[in-house]
MILOMI-885267 format. One record per residue (C-alpha): residue number from 1; residue in three letters; x, y, z. Coordinates in Angstrom, 2 decimals, m for minus. Example, Ala and Ser with C-alpha at 12.3 -4.5 7.8 and 13.67 -1.06 7.14 Angstrom:
<rs>
(1; 'ala'; (12.30; m4.50; 7.80))
(2; 'ser'; (13.67; m1.06; 7.14))
</rs>
This chain:
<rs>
(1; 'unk'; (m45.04; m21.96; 1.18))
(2; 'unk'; (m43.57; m20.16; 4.13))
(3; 'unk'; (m42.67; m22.93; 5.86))
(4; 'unk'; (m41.43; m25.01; 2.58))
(5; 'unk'; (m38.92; m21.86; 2.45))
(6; 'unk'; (m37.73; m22.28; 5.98))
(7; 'unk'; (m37.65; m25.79; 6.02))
(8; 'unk'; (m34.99; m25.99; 2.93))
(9; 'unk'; (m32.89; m22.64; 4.31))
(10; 'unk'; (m32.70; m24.88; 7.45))
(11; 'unk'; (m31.46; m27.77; 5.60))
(12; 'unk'; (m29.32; m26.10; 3.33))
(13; 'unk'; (m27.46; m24.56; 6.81))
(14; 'unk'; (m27.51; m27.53; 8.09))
(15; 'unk'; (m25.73; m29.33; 4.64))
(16; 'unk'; (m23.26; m26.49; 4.95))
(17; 'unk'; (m22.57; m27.02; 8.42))
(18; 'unk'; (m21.47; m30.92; 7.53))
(19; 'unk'; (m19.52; m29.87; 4.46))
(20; 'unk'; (m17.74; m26.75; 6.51))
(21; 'unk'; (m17.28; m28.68; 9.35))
(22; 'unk'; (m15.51; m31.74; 7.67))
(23; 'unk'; (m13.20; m29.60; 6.12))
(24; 'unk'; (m12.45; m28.01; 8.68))
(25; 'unk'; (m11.44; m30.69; 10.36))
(26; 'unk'; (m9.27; m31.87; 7.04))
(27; 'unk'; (m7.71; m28.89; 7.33))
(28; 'unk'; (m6.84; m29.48; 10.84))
(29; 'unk'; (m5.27; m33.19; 10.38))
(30; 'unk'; (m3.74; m31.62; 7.58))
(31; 'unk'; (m2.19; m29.01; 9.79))
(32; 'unk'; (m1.42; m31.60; 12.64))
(33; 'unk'; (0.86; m33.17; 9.54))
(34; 'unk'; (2.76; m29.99; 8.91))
(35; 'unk'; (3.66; m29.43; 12.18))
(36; 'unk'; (4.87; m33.21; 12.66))
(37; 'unk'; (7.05; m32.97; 9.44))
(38; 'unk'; (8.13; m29.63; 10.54))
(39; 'unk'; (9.20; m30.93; 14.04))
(40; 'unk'; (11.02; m34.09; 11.99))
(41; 'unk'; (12.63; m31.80; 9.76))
(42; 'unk'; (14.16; m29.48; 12.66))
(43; 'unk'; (15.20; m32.41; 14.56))
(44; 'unk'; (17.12; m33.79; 11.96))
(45; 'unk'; (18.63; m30.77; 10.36))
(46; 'unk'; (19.19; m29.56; 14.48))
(47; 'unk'; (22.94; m30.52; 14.39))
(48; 'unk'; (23.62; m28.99; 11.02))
(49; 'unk'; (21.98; m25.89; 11.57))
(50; 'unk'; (24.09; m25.05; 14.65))
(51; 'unk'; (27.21; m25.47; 12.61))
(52; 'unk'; (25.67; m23.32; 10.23))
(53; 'unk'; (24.99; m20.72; 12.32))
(54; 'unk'; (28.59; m20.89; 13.89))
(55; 'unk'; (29.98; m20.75; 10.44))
(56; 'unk'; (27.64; m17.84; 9.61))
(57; 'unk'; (28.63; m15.99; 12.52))
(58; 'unk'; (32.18; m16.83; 12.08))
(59; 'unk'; (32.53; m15.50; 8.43))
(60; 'unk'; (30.25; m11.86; 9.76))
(61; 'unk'; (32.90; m11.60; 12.51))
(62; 'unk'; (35.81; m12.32; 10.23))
(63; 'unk'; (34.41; m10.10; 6.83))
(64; 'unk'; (34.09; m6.97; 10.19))
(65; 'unk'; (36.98; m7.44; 11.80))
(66; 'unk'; (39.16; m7.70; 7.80))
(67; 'unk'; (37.12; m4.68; 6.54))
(68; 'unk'; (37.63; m2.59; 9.57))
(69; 'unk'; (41.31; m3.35; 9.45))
(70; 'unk'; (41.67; m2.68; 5.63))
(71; 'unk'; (39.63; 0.94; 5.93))
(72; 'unk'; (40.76; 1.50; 9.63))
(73; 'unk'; (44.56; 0.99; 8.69))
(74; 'unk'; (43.88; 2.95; 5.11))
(75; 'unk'; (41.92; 6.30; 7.28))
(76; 'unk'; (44.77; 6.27; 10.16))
(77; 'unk'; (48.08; 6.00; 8.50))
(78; 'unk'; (48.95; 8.41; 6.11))
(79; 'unk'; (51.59; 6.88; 3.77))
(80; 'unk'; (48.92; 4.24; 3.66))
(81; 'unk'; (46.26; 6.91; 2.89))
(82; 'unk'; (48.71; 8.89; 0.29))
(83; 'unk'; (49.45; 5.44; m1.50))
(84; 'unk'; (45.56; 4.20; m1.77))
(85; 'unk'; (44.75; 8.09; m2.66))
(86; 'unk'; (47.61; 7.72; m5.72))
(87; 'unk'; (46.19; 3.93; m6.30))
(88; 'unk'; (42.60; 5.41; m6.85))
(89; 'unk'; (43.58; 8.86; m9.25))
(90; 'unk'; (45.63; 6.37; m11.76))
(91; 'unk'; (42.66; 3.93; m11.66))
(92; 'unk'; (40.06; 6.44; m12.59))
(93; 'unk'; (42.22; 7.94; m14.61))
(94; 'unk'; (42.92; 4.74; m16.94))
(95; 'unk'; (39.35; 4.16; m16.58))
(96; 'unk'; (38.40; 7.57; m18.16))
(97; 'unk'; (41.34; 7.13; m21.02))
(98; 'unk'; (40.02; 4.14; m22.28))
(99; 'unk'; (35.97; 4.69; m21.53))
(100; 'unk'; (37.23; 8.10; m24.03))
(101; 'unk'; (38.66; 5.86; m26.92))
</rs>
């Protein structure tokens, strides 16, 4: 009875070992296909992507370089400061009249 017990454990490992094994090795040619689409995919979007990232890059630079100017101008000069100060009291102020109504 022992051995009866042994011998199916044994082939039961062994049946797992086939099953495991083959799908392991499905999941490895299905990997291998990822990473060829993957490759295809970069190559072909390789020329759009850098123009992308130019463009990207271009429109960070440009959104700094306007909002530092705006705020930097708007902090240093003080007519420019007064004016935004006196832009910013009526605008709250019309804001809280007609939020009251």
């Amino acid at each position: 009875m022992r051995n009866l017990s042994i011998l199916i454990f044994h082939a039961l490992l062994v049946l797992f070992s086939i099953v495991g094994f083959n799908s392991a090795a499905e999941n490895e040619k299905m990997m291998c296909k990822e990473r060829e689409r993957r490759a295809l995919l970069k190559n072909e979007n390789d020329e759009s992507s850098i123009f992308l990232e130019a463009l990207y890059m271009s429109m960070g630079i440009g959104f700094f370089t306007g909002f530092v100017g705006l705020v930097g101008s708007i902090l240093l000069l003080p007519s420019w400061r007064e004016t935004y100060s006196k832009f910013l009291n009526t605008l709250i102020l019309k804001v809280l009249k007609w939020w009251k109504q």
